[in-house]
C-alpha positions as CSV (number, residue, x, y, z in Angstrom):
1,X,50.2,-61.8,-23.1
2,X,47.8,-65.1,-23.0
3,X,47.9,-67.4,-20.0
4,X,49.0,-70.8,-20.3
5,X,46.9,-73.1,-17.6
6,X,47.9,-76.4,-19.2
7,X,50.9,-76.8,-16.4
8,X,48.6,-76.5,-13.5
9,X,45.7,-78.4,-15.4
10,X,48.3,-81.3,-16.1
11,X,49.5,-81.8,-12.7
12,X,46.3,-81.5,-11.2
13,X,45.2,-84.3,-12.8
14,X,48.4,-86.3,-12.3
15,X,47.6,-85.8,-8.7
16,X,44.1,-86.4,-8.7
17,X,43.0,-89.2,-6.4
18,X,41.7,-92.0,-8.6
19,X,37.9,-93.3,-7.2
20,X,37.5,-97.5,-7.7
21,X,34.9,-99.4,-7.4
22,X,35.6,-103.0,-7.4
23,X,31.7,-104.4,-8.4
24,X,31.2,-108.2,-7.3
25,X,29.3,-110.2,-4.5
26,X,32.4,-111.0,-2.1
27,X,33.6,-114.1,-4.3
28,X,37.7,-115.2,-3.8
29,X,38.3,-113.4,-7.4
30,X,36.7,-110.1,-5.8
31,X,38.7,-110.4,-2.9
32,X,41.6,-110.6,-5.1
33,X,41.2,-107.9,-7.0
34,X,40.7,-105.5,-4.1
35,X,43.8,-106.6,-2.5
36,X,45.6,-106.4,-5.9
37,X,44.6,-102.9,-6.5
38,X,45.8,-101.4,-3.1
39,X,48.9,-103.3,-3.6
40,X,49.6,-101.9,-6.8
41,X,48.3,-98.5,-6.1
42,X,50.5,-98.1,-3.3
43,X,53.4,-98.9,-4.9
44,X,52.9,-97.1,-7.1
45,X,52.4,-93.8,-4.7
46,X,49.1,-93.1,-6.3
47,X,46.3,-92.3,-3.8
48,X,42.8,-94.2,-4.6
49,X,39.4,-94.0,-3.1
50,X,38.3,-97.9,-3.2
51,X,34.8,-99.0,-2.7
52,X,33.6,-102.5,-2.9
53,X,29.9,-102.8,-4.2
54,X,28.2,-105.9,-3.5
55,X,24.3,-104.9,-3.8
56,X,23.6,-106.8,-7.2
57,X,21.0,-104.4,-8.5
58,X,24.1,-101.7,-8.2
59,X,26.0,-104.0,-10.3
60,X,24.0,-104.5,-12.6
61,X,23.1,-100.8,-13.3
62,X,27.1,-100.4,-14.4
63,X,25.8,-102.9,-17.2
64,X,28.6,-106.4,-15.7
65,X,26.9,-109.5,-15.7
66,X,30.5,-110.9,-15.1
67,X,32.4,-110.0,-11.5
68,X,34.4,-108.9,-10.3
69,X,34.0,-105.5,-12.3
70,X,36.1,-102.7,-11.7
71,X,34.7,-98.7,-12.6
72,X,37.4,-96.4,-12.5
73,X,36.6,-92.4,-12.3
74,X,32.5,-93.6,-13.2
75,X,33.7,-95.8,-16.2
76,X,33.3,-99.8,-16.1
77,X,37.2,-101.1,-17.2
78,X,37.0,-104.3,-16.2
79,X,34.5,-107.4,-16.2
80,X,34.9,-111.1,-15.3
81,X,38.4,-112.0,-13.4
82,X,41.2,-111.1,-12.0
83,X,42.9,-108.2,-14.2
84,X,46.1,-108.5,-15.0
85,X,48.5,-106.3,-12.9
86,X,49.7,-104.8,-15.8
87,X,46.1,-104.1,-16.7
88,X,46.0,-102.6,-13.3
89,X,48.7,-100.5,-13.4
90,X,47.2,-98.7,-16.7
91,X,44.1,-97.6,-14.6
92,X,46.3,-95.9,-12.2
């Protein structure tokens, strides 16, 4: 009889902490978005690792010349403003 992993696979990854990185120099509309994220993340329930990256060479390497960025799980989602909170809610 084969074994069936999908289950354990799926919910894993539906309880997978999500890593952000919210990439911008400290600007009002970086700020923002930090404070929208743990807003909506939490209530939501969904756990997040958030890091804010200022250093602009580290910015830059994600390839946004706009901030703030956001990279969720290593992939850039976001550049230039606020996201949406429905655009936020997607990523988590």
């Amino acid at each position: 009889m084969p074994c069936n992993f999908s289950p354990v696979i799926t919910l894993l990854e539906e309880t997978a902490i999500k890593t952000i990185k919210v990439l911008g120099t400290g600007c009002a509309n970086c700020k923002t978005t930090v404070k929208l994220i743990e807003a909506i993340a939490q209530g939501k329930g969904v756990a997040v690792e958030l890091e804010k990256v200022e250093d602009i060479q580290t910015i830059m390497s994600y390839g946004v010349m706009a901030t703030p960025g956001v990279v969720v799980d290593g992939k850039v989602v976001h550049a230039g403003g606020v996201p949406s909170r429905d655009k936020i809610a997607g990523w988590l």
